[in-house]
FIMARTI-918863 format. One record per residue (C-alpha): x, y, z. Coordinates in pm, whole numbers, plus 50000, padded with zeros to 5 digits. Example, Ala and Ser with C-alpha at 12.3 -4.5 7.8 and 13.67 -1.06 7.14 Angstrom:
# FIMARTI-918863
51230,49550,50780
51367,49894,50714
# end
This chain:
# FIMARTI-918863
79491,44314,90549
79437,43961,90650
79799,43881,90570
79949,44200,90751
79721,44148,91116
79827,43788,91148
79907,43642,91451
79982,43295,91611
79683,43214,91859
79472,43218,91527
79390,42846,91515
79253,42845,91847
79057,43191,91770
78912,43058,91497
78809,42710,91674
78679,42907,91932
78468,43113,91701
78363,42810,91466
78248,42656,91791
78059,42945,91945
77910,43002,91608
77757,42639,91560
77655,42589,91898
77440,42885,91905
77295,42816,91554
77220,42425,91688
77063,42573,91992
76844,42730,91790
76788,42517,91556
76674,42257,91793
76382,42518,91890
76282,42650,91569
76400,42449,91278
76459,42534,90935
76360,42909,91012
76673,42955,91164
76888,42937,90823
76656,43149,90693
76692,43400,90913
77049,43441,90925
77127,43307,90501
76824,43381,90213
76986,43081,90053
77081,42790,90258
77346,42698,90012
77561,42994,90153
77567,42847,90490
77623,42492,90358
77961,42698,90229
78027,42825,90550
77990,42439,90675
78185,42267,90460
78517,42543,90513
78479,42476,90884
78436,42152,90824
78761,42072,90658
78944,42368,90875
78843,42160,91208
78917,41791,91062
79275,41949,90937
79375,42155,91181
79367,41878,91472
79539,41699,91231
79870,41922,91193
79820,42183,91458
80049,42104,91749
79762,42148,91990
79485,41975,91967
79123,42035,92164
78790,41919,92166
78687,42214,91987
78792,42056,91644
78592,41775,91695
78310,41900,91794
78309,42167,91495
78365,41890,91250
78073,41691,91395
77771,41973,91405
77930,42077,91049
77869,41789,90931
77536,41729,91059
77437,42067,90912
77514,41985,90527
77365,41639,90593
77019,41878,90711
77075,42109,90382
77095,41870,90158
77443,41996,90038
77572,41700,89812
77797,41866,89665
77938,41964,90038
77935,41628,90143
78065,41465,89865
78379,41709,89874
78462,41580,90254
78461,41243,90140
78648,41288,89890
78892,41499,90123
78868,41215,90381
78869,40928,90112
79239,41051,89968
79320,41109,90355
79259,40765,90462
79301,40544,90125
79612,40537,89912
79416,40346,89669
79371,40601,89367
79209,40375,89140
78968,40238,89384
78914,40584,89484
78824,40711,89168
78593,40420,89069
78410,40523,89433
78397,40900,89364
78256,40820,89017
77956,40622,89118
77858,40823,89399
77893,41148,89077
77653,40923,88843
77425,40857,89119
77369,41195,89269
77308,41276,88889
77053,41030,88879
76859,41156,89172
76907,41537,89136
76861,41559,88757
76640,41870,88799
76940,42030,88974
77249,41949,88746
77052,42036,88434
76988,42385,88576
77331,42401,88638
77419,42283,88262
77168,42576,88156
77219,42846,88334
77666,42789,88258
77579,42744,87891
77363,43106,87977
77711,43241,88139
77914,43113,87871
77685,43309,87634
77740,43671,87803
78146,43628,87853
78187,43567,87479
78018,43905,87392
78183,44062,87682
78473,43885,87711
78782,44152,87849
78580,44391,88076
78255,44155,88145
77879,44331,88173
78001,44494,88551
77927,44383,88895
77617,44261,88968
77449,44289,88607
77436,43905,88536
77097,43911,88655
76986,44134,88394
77158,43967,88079
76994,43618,88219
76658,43613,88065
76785,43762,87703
77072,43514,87714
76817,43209,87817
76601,43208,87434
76654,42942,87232
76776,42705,87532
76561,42481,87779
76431,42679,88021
76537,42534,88361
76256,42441,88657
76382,42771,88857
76474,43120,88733
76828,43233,88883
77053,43535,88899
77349,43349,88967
77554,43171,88715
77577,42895,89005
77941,42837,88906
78139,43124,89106
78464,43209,88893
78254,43153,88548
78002,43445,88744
78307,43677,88813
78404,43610,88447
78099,43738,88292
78102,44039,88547
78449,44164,88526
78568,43991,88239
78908,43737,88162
79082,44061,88304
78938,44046,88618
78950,43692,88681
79245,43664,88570
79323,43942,88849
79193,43748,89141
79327,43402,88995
79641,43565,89007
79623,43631,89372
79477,43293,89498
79795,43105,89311
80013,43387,89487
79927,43236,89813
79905,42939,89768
80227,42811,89506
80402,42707,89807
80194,42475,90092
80370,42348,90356
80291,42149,90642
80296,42475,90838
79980,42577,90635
79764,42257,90525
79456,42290,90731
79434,42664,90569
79507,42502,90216
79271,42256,90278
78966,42470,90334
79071,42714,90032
79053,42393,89813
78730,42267,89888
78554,42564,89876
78750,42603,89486
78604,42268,89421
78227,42333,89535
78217,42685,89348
78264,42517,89056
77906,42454,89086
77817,42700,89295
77789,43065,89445
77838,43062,89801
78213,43277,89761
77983,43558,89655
77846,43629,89961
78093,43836,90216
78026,43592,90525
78214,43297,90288
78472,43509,90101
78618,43714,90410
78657,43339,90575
78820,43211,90227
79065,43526,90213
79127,43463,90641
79265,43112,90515
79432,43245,90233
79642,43493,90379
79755,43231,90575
79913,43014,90352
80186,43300,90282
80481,43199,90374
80599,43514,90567
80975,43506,90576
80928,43514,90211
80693,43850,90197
80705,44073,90519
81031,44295,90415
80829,44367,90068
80590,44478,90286
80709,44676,90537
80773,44944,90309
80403,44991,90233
80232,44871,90533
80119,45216,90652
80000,45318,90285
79839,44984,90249
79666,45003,90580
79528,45315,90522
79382,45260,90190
79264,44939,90329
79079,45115,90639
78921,45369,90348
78817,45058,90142
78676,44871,90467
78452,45226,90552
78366,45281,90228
78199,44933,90201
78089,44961,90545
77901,45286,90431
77728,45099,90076
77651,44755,90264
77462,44987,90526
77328,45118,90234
77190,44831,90091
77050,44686,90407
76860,44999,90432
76694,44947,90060
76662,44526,90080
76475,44598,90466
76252,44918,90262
76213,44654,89953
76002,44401,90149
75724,44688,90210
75433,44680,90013
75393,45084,90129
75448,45290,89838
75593,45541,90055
75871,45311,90186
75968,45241,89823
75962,45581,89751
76253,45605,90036
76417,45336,89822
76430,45540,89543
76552,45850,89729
76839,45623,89882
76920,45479,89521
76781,45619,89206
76896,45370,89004
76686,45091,89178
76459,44960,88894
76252,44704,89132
76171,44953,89368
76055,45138,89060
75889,44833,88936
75708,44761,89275
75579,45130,89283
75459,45106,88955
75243,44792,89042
75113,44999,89344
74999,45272,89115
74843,45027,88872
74674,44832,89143
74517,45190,89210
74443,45248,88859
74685,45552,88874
74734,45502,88482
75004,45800,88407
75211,45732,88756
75213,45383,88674
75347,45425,88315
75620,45705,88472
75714,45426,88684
75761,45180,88455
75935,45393,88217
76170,45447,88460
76207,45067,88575
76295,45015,88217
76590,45313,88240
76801,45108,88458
76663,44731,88384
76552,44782,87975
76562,44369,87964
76290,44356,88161
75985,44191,88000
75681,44272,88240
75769,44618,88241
75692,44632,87881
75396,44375,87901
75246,44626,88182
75293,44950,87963
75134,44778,87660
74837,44713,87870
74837,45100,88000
74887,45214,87597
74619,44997,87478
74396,45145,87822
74453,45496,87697
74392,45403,87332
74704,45394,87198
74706,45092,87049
75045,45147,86825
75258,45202,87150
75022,44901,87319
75154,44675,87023
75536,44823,87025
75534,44710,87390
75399,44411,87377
75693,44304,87077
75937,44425,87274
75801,44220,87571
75765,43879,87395
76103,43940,87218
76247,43924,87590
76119,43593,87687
75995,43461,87355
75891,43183,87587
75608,43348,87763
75413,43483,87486
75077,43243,87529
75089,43337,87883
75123,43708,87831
74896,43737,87526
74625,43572,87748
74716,43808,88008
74675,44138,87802
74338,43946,87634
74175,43912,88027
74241,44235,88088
74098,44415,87768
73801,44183,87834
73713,44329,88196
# end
């Protein structure tokens, strides 16, 4: 679609944009902080993403484009003061690298630099690259069982905790692999990736000079997903496909695709609407999820029957008010569409063993511990209190 709609003022659109963008997010910032990534990213990684592609669009782009504003600069400049407020090494370190190989012609001297500034942000984020190591060791796990076809989108989350036994458990839970083609791997399989692989290196075998400060961006954003997510999120990945389809050389493409344009545009309009229509969808159900009301929740589950948390939630509203059978229906159907999750099972022991039934209590409990062998003090305690009161 990208490739097909392109058109020549685009640098300067997208400076313009970039700039609008920052300036308005600075703005803010400079009144209320840190609460203004929040509001607009749940992770500020994702906008450290969206940072570092502007940052090495701008920095490239008044480097080969034949015009040149102040708009490039100035992008460049509040990017980079935004990863240096996240706290996005990894961001960083990729635009010195970028502007290290830029400026130096030194390789070796280079590489001895990038190496001790690796070691040392080793040293001092420790916590952070061993969660990393973990939770790819975790991913690596789930593509070897489901290697061609993957576990489908969006199901990493629930393979994570059975997939995490026997390993050190890292000093925060995730449902991201945090390394974004190894992610896609265990979701969609080698197929899959191999799909979309296939399609990046269509773009971009052929760089020229005409399309560097599109390359440029696509690169670093590679480089940092590596250890990372942020191409997940829609925001980063319609900006990384943007640059892509601009690194197609059209002379080389555009009578192939004449032929199919109107097909292709029409499919593409269908495919745009239909995910217009599900990410309405979800915003509907995440805005409904933050309610505590169990009759919001029960919306969620009208919207999407299949949503096992807003199953879970109601089912810790019923317990709360010792609604016994509603809270084990609830749970029971949590487990339907989530059955690797532990505290549903920990929670319907402790309703079995309320009603007596101390077989099913025990069952449950098993099955619980055998999900995160890890927890079983804490949960054994737990089950212990509340027989006690």
């Amino acid at each position: 679609m990208f490739f097909l709609l392109k058109n020549k003022k685009i640098v300067s659109e997208l400076n313009v944009s970039f700039f609008t963008i920052e300036v308005f997010l600075f703005i803010l910032f400079l009144f209320r902080k840190e609460d203004v990534i929040y509001f607009f990213n749940y992770n500020p990684n994702i906008f450290a993403g969206y940072c570092l592609m502007i940052g090495l669009f701008s920095f490239y782009s008044y480097k080969y484009s034949n015009i040149k504003t102040n708009f490039e600069i100035l992008n460049f400049i509040i990017s980079i003061f935004f990863l240096f407020f996240l706290k996005s090494f990894s961001s960083i370190f990729i635009i010195f690298v970028f502007l290290l190989f830029n400026y130096s012609k030194k390789f070796l001297l280079n590489i001895t630099i990038l190496l001790s500034f690796i070691i040392l942000g080793i040293v001092f984020n420790f916590d952070s690259f061993l969660n990393r190591i973990i939770w790819m060791i975790i991913g690596f796990k789930v593509l070897i069982k489901y290697f061609l076809f993957g576990t489908g989108l969006n199901t990493f989350k629930f393979f994570y905790q059975e997939y995490a036994t026997n390993l050190i458990q890292p000093t925060v839970a995730t449902i991201f692999v945090h390394n974004y083609f190894l992610h896609l791997s265990t979701e969609i399989g080698f197929i899959g990736l191999v799909f979309i692989l296939s399609i990046i290196y269509f773009a971009i075998e052929k760089i020229s000079s005409n399309n560097k400060m599109y390359f440029y961006p696509i690169l670093g954003i590679i480089i940092q997903n590596l250890i990372d997510y942020n191409l997940l999120v829609p925001q980063n990945s319609i900006l990384f496909y943007i640059f892509l389809s601009y690194t197609i050389e059209p002379k080389n493409y555009v009578k192939k695709w004449q032929r199919f344009e109107i097909l292709f545009l029409i499919f593409m309009a269908v495919l745009f609407l239909q995910g217009f229509i599900l990410n309405s969808k979800l915003k509907r159900i995440d805005f409904l999820l933050k309610s505590n009301n169990k009759y919001d929740l029960k919306k969620v589950i009208k919207i999407d029957k299949t949503c096992w948390y807003g199953l879970k939630k109601l089912a810790l509203i019923e317990l709360k008010n010792n609604d016994m059978k509603s809270s084990e229906y609830f749970f029971m159907k949590t487990l339907n569409y989530n059955p690797r999750d532990a505290e549903s099972f920990l929670y319907l022991s402790l309703i079995n063993f309320n009603f007596g039934r101390k077989k099913e209590g025990y069952k449950f409990f098993i099955k619980s511990i055998k999900l995160n062998p890890k927890a079983v003090n804490k949960y054994k305690k737990f089950i212990d209190e509340i027989n006690k009161i």
